[in-house]
Backbone as a ProteinNet text record, in pm:
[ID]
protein_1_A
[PRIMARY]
XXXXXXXXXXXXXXXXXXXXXXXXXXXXXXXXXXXXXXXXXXXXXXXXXXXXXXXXXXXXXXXXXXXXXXXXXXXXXXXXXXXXXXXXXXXXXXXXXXXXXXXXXXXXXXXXXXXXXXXXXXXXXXXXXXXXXXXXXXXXXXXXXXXXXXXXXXXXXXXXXXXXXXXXXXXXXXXXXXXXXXXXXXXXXXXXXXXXXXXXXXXXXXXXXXXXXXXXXXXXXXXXXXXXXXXXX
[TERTIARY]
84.5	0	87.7	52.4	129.3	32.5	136.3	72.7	132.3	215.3	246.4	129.5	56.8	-59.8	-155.4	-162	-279	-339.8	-194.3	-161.1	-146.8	-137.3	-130.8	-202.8	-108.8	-201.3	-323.3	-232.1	-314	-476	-477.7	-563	-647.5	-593.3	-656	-805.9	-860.5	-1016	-1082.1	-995	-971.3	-1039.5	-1016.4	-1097.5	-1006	-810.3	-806.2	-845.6	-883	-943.7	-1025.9	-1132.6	-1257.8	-1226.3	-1122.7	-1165.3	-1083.3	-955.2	-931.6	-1073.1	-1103.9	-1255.2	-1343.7	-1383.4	-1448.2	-1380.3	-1239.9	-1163.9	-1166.9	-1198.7	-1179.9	-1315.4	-1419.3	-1567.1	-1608.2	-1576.6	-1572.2	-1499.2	-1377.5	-1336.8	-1438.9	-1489.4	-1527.4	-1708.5	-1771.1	-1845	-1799.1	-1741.3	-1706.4	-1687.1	-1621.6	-1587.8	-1748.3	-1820.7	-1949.6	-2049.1	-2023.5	-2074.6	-2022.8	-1912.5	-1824.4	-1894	-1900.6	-1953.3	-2116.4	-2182.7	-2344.7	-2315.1	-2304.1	-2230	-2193.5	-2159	-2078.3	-2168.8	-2259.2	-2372.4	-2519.2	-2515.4	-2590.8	-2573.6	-2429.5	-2422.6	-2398.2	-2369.1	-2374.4	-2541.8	-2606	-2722.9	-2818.7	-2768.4	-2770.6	-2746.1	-2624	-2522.8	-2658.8	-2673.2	-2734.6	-2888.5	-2950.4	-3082	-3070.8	-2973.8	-2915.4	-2852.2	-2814	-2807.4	-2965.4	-3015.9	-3183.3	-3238.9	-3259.6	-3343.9	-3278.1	-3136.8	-3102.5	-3136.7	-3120.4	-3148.6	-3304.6	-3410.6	-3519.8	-3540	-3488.1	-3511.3	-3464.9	-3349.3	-3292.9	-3379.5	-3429.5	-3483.8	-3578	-3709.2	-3801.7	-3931	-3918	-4040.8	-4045.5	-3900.6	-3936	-3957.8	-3900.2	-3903.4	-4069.2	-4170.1	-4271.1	-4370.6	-4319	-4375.3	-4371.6	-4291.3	-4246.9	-4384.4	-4490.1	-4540.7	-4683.3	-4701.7	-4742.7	-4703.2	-4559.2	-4439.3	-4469.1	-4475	-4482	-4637.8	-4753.4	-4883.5	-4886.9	-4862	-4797	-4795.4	-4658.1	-4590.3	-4677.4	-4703.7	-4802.6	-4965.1	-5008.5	-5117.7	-5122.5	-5012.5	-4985.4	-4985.2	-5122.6	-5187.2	-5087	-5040.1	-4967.4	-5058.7	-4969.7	-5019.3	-5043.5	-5177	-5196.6	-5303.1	-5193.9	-5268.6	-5354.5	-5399.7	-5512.6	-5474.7	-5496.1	-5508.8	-5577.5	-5506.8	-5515.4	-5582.3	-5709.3	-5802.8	-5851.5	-5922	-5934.1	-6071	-6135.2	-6340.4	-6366.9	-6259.2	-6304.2	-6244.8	-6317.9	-6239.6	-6275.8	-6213.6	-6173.7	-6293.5	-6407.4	-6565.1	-6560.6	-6527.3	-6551.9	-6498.1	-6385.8	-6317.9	-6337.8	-6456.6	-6485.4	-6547.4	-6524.5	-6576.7	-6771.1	-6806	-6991.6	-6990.5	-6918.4	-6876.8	-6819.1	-6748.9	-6655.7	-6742.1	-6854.9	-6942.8	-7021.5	-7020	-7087.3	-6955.8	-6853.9	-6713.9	-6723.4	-6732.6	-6723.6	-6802.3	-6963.1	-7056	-7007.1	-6993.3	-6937	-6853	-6717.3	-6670.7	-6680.5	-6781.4	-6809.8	-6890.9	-6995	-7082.1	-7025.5	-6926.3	-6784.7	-6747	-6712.9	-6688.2	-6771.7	-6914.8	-6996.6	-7058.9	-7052.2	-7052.9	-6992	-6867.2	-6794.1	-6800.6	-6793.6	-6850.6	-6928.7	-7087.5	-7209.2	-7178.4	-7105.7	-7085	-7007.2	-6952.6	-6810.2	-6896.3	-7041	-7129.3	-7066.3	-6971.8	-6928	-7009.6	-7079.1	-7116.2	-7170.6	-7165	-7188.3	-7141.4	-7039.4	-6897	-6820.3	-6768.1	-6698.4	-6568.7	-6512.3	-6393.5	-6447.9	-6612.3	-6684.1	-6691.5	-6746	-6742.5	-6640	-6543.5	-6418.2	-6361.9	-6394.7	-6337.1	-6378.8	-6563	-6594.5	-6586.6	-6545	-6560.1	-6378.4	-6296.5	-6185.6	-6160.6	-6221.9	-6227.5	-6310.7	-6384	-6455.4	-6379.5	-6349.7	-6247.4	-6101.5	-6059	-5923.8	-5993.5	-6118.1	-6170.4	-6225.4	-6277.2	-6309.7	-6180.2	-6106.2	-5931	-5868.9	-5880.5	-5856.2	-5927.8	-6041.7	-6038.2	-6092.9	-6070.2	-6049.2	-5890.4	-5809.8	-5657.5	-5660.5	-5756.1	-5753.5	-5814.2	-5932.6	-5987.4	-5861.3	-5791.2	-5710.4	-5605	-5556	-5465.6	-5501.2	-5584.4	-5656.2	-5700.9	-5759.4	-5762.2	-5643.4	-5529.4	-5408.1	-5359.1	-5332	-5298.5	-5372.8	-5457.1	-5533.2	-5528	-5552.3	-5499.9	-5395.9	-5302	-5096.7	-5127.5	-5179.3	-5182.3	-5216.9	-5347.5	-5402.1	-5301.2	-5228.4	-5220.1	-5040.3	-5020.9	-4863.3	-4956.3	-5040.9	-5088.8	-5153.8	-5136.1	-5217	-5031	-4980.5	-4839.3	-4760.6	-4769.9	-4715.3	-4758	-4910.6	-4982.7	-4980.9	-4952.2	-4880.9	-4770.6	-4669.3	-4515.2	-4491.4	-4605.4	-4621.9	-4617.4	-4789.4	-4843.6	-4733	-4680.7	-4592.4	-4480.8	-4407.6	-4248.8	-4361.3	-4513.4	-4541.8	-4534.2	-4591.8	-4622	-4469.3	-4381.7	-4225.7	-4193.6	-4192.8	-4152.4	-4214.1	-4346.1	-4445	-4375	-4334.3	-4303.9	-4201.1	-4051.4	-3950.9	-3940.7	-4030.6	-4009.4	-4073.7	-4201.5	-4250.5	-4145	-4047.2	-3966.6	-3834	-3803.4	-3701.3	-3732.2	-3855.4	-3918.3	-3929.9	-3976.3	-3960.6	-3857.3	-3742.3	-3575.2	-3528	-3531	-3516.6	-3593.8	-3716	-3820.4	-3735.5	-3694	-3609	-3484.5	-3433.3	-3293.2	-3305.2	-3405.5	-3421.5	-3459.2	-3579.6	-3581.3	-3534.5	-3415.4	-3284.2	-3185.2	-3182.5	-3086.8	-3161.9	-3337.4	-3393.6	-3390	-3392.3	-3422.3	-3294.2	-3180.7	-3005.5	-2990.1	-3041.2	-3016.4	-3106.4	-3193.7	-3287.7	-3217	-3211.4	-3114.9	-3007.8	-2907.4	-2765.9	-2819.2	-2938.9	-2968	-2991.3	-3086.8	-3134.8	-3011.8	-2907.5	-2768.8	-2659.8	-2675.6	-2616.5	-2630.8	-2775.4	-2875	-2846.5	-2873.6	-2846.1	-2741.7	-2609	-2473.4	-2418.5	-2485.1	-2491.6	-2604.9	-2683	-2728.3	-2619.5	-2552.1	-2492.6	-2375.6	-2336.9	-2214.3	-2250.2	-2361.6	-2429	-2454.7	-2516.9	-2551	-2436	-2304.3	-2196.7	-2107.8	-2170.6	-2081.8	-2182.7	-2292.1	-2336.4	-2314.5	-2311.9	-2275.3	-2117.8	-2028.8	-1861.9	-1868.6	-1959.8	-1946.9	-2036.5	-2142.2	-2187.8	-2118.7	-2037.2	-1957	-1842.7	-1806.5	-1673.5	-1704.7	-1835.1	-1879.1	-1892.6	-1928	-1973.9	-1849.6	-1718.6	-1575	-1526.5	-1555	-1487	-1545.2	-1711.4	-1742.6	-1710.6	-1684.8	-1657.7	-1461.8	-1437.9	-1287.8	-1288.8	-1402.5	-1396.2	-1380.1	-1348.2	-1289.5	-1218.6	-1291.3	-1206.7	-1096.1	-1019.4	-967.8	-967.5	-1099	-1113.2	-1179.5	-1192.3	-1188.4	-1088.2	-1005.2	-895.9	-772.7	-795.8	-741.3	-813.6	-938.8	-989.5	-1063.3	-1011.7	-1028.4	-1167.4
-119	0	123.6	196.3	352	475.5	453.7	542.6	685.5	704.1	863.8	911.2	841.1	873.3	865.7	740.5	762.5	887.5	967.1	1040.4	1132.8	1210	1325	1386.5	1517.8	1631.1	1689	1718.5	1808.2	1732.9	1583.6	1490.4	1379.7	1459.4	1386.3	1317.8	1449.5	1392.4	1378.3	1331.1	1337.5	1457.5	1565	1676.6	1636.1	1628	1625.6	1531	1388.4	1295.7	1334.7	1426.9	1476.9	1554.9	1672.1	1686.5	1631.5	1555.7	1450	1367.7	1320.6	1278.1	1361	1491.6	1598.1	1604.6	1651.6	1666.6	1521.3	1378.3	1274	1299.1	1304.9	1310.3	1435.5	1549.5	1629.6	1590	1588.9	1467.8	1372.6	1288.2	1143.3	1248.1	1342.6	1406.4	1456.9	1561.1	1558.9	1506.5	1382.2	1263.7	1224.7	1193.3	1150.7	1244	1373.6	1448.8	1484.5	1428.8	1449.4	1329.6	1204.2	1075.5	1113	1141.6	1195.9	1309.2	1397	1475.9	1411.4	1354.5	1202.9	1160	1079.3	1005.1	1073.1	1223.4	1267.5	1292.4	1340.9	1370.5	1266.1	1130.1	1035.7	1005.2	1026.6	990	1078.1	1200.7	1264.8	1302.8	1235.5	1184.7	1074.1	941.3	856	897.4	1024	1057.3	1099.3	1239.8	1260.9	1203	1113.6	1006.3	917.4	838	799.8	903.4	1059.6	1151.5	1163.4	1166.7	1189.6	1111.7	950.5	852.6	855.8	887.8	852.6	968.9	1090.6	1219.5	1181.7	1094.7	1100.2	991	877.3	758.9	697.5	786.3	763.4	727.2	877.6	855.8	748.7	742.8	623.8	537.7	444	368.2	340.4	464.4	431.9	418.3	408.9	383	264.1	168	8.2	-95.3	-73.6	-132.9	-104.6	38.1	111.1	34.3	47.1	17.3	-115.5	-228.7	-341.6	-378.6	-308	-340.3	-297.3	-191.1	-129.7	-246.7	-303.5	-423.1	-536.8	-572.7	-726.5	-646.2	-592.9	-563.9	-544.2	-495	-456.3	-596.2	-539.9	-661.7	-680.6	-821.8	-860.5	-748.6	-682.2	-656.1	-759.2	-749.2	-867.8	-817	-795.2	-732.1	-844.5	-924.2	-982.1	-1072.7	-1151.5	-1196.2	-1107.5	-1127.1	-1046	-1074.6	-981.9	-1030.5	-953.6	-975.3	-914.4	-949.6	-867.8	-919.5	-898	-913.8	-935.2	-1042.2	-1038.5	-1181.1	-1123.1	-1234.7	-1198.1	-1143.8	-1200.7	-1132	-988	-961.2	-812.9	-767	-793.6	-678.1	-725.3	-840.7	-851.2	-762.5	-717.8	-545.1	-587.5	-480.2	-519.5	-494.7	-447.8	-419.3	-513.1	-679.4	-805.7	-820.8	-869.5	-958.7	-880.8	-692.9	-659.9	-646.8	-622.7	-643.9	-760.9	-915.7	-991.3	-1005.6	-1012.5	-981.7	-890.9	-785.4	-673.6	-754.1	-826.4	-837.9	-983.3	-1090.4	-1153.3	-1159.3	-1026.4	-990.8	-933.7	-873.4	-873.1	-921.8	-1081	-1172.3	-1219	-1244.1	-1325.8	-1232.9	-1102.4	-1032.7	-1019.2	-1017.4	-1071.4	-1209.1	-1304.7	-1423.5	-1450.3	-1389.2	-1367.3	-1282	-1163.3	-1096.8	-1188.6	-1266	-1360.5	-1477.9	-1543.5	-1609.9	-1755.5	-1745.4	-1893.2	-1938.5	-1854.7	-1810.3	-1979.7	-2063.2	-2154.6	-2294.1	-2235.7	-2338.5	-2400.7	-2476.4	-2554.7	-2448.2	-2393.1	-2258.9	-2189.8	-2119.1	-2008.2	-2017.1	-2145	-2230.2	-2180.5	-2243.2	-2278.2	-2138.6	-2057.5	-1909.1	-1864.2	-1846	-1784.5	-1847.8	-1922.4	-2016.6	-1961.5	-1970.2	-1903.8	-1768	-1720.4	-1535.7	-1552	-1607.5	-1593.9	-1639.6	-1758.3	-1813.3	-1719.3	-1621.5	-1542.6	-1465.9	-1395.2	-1222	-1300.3	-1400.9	-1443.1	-1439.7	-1544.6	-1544.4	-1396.2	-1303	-1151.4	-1083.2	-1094.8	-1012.6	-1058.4	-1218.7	-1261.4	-1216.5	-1246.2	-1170.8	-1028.3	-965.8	-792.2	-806.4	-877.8	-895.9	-942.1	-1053	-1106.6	-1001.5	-917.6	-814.6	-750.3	-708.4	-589.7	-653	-773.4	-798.5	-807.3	-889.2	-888.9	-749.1	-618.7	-546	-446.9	-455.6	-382.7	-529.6	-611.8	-681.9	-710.4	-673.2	-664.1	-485.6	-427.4	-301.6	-298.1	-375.2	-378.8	-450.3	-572.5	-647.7	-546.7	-437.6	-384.2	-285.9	-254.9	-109.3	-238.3	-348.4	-403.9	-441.4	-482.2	-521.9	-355.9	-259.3	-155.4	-121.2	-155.6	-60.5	-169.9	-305.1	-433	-392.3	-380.2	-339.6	-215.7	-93.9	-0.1	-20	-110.9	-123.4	-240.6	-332.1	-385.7	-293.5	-206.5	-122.2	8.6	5.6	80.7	11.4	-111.5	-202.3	-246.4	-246.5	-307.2	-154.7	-58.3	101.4	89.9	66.6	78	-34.3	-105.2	-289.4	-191.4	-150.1	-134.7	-35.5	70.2	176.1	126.6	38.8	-6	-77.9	-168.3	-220.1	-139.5	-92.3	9	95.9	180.8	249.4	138.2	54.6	-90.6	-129.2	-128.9	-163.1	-56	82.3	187.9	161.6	193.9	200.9	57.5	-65.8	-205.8	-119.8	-47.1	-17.6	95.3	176.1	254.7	207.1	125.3	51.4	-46	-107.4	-153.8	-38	73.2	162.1	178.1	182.1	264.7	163.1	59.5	-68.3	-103.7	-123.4	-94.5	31.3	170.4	262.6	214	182.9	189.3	80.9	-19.3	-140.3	-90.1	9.5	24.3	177.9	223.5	323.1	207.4	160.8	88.5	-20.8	-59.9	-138.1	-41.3	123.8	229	257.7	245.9	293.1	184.5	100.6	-24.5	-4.4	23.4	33.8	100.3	264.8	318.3	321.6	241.6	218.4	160.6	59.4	-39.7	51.9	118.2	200.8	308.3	369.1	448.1	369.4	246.9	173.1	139.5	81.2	66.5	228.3	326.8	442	457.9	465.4	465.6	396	276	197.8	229.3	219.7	257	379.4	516.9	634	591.9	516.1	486.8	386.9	312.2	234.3	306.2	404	468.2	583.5	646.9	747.9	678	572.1	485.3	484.9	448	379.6	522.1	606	705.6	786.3	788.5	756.4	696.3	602.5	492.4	550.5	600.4	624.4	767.2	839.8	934.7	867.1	850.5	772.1	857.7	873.7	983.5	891.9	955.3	900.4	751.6	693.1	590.5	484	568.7	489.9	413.3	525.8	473.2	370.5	411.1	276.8	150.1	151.8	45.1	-42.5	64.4	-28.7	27.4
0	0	0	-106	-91.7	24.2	111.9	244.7	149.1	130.6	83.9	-25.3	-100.6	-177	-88.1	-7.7	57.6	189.2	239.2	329.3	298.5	161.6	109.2	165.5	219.6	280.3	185.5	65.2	-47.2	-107.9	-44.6	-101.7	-18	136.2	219.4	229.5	151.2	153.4	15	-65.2	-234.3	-287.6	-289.4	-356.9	-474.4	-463.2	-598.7	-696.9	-624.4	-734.3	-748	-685.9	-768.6	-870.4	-834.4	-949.7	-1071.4	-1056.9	-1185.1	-1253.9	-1148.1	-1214.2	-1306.4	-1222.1	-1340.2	-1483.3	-1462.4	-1572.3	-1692	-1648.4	-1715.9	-1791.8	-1738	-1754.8	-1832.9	-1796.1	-1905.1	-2032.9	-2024.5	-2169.7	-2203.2	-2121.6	-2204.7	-2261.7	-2174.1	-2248.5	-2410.3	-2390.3	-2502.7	-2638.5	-2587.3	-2712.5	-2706.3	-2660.2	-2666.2	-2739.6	-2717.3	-2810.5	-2968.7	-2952.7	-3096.7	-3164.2	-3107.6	-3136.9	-3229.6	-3126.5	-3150	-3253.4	-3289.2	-3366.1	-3531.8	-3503.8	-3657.8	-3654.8	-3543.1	-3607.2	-3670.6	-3631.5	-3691.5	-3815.1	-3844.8	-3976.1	-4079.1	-4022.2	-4063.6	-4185.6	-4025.1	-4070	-4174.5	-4150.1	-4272.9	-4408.5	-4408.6	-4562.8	-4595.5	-4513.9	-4584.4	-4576.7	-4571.9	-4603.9	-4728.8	-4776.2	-4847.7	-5006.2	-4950.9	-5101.7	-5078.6	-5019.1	-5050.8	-5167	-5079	-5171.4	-5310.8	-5352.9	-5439.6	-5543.1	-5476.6	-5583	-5647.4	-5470.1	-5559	-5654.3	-5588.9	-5725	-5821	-5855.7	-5989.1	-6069.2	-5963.4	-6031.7	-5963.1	-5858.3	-5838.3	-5951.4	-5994.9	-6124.7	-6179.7	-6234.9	-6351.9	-6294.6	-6167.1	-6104.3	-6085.3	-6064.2	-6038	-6138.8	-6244.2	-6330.8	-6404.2	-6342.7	-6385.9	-6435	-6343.2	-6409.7	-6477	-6509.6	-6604.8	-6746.2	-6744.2	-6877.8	-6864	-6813.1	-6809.6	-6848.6	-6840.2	-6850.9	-7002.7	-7027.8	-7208.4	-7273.2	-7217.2	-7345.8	-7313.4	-7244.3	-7155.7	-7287.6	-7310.5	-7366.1	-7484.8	-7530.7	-7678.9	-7749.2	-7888.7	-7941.5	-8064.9	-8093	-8169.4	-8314.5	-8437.2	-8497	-8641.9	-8681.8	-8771.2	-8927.8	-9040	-9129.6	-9222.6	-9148	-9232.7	-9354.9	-9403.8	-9544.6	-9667.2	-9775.7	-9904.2	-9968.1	-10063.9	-10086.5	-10167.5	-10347.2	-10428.9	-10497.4	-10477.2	-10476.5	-10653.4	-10683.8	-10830.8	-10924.3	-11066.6	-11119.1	-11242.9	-11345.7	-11525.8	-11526.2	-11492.1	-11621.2	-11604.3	-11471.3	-11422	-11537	-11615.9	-11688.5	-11825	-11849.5	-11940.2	-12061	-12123.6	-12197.2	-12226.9	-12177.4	-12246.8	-12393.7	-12450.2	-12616.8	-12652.1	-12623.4	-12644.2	-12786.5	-12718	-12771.1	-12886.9	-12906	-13001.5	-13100.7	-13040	-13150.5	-13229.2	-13142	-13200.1	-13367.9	-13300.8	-13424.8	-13521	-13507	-13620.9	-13719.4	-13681.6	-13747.4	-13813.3	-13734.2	-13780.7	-13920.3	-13825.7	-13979.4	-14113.6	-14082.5	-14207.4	-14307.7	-14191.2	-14303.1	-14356.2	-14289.9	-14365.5	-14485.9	-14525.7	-14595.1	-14741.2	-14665	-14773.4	-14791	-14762	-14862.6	-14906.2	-14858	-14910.7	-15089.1	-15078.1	-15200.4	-15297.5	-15230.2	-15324	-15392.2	-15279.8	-15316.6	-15294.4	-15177.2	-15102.5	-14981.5	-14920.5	-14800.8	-14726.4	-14813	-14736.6	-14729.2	-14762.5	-14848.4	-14681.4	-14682	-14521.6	-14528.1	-14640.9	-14596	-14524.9	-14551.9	-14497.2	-14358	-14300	-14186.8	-14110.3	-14167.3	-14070.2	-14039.3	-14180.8	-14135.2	-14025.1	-14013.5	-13948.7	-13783.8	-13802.3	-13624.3	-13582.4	-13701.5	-13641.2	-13619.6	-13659.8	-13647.6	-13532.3	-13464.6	-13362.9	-13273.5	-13242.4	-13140	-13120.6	-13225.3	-13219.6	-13169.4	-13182.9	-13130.4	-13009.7	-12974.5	-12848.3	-12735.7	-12754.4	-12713.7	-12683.5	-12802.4	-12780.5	-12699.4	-12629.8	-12550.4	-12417.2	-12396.4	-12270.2	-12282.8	-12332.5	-12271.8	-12231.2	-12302.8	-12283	-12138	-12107.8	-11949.7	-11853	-11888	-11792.5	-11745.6	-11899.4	-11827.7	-11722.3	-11756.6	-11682.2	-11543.5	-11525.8	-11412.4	-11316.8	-11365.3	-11324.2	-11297.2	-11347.4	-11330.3	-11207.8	-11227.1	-11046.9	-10939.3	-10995.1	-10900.2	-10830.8	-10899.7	-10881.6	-10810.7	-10819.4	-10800	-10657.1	-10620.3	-10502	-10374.5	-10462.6	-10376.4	-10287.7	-10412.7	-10329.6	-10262.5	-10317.2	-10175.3	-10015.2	-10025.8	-9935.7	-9871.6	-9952.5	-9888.4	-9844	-9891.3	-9851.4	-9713.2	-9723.9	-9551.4	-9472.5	-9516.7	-9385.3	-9352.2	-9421.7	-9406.9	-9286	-9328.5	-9222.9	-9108.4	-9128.7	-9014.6	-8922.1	-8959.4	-8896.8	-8841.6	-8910.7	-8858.4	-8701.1	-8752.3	-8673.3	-8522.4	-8534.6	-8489	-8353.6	-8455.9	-8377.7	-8326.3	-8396.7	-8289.7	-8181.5	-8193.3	-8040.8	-7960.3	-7967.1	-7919.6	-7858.9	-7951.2	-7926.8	-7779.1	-7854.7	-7714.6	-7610.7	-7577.8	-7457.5	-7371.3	-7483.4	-7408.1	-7371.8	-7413.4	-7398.2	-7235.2	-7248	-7135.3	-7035.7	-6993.3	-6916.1	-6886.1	-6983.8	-6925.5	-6832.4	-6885	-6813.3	-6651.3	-6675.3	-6531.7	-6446.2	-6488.4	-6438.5	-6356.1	-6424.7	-6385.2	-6265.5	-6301.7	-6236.3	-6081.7	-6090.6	-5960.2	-5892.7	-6006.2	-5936	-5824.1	-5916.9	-5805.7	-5683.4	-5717.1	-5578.8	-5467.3	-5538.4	-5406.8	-5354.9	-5430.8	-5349.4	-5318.8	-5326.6	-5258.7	-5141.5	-5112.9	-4991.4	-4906.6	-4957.9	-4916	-4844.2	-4879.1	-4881.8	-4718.5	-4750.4	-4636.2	-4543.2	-4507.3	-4362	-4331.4	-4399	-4351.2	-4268.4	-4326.6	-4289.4	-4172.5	-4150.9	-4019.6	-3944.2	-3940.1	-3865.8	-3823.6	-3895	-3870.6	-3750	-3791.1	-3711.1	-3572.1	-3587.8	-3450.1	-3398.1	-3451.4	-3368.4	-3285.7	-3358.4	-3329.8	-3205.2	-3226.7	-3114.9	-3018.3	-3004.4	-2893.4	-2806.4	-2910	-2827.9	-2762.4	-2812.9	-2774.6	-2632.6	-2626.5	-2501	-2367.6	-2415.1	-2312.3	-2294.8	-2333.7	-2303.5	-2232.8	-2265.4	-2210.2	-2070.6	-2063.4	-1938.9	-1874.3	-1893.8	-1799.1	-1773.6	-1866.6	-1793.6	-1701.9	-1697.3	-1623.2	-1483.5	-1455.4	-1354.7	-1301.4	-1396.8	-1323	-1253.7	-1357.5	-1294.9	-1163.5	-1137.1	-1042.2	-916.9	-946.7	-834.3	-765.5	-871.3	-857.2	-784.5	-686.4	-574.8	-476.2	-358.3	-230.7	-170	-27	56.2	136.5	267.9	301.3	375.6	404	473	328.8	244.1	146.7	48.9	19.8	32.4	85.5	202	259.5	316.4	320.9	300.2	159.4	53.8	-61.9	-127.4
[MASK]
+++++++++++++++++++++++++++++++++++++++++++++++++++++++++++++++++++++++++++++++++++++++++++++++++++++++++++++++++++++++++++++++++++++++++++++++++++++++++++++++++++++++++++++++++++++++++++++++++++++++++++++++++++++++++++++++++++++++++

C-alpha cells in the first residue's frame, strides 16, 4: 500500500481525485458528443443520397409497371389476309361480244358478195375469227384484271409493311421504357437497401458508444474515495 498517496495532505479527503474525475468526464463528455455529432451527420449523408437517388430515379421507377402493362397488352399486330373481290368477267368489256358480231358480220358479208357463203372454208373461217376475237379479248380482261390486281395487292403489302415497322416502334419503345423504369428501380431498391444497412450500422455504433461512455462514467465515479476509502479499498 502507498501510504504517501494515501496520506497526502493536499488529497486527504480526495478533492483532488474529484476533481481529476471531473476533468476525465468532461473529456469522455465531449468525445461523446463528438460521437453523437458524426452520427448525426452520418445519418444525414445517408438521407441525403436515398433523396437523391429517388429524385434522380423515383419517377421512372414508379412507373415500372405502367411500362410493363404497355408491353403485356400490346396486341400482336396482324394485317389480315389479301383479298381481291373481283375476277376476269368483271373486266370482261360489255362491247366483247358486239365487236365480235361486227366483225363476224364482215366476213360473212364478204362471202355472201363472193357467193361462197356456205362453203366448209366459210365455216371454218368464221368459227376461227370468232375463237381469235373471243381469245382476244379474254386476254384484254385477264390483263386488266391482273394489273389492279398486282396493283391492289402492293398497296395491301405496302400498308402491312407499315403497319408492322409501326407495330415493332411501339413494341420497341414499350420495351425500352420498361428496361429503363427495371434499372431505375434496381438503383432505388439498393439505394434503400444500402440506407437501412447504414442505419443499422450506425445504430450499432451508437448503442456501443453509449454503453462505453456509461460504464466509464460509472468507473470514474466509483474512482472518488475519501480518506477511509482509500485505505480500506
Amino acid at each position: 500500500m502507498d501510504w504517501g498517496s494515501i496520506l497526502d495532505p493536499g488529497d486527504i479527503f480526495g478533492f483532488q481525485q474529484d476533481a481529476r474525475v471531473e476533468r476525465a468526464n468532461a473529456a469522455l463528455s465531449e468525445a461523446k458528443k463528438a460521437a453523437d455529432n458524426a452520427s448525426s451527420q452520418n445519418r444525414g449523408l445517408y438521407s441525403q443520397y436515398l433523396n437523391k437517388v429517388n429524385q434522380n430515379y423515383g419517377d421512372t421507377a414508379g412507373k415500372y409497371s405502367q411500362y410493363l402493362q404497355n408491353l403485356e397488352n400490346q396486341e400482336v399486330y396482324d394485317p389480315g389476309q389479301f383479298s381481291f373481290d373481283k375476277s376476269v368477267d368483271d373486266y370482261y368489256s360489255k362491247f366483247a361480244n358486239q365487236r365480235i358480231n361486227q366483225a363476224t358480220n364482215a366476213l360473212t358479208n364478204s362471202r355472201a358478195n363472193a357467193g361462197d357463203m356456205f362453203s366448209s372454208d366459210y365455216l371454218n373461217a368464221l368459227g376461227a375469227k370468232q375463237q381469235a376475237l373471243a381469245s382476244e379479248e379474254a386476254d384484254k380482261a385477264y390483263d386488266k384484271y391482273m394489273k389492279d390486281r398486282q396493283q391492289s395487292l402492293s398497296e395491301f403489302s405496302t400498308n402491312a409493311n407499315l403497319g408492322q415497322q409501326a407495330y415493332q416502334n411501339t413494341y420497341n419503345k414499350n420495351k425500352d421504357l420498361l428496361g429503363n423504369a427495371q434499372n431505375a428501380l434496381d438503383n432505388t431498391t439498393n439505394a434503400y437497401g444500402s440506407y437501412i444497412s447504414n442505419l443499422a450500422g450506425q445504430n450499432n455504433i451508437d448503442a456501443q458508444n453509449a454503453a462505453n461512455f456509461a460504464q466509464q462514467m460509472a468507473a470514474n465515479q466509483n474512482s472518488k474515495k475519501g480518506l477511509l476509502g482509500r485505505i480500506f479499498g
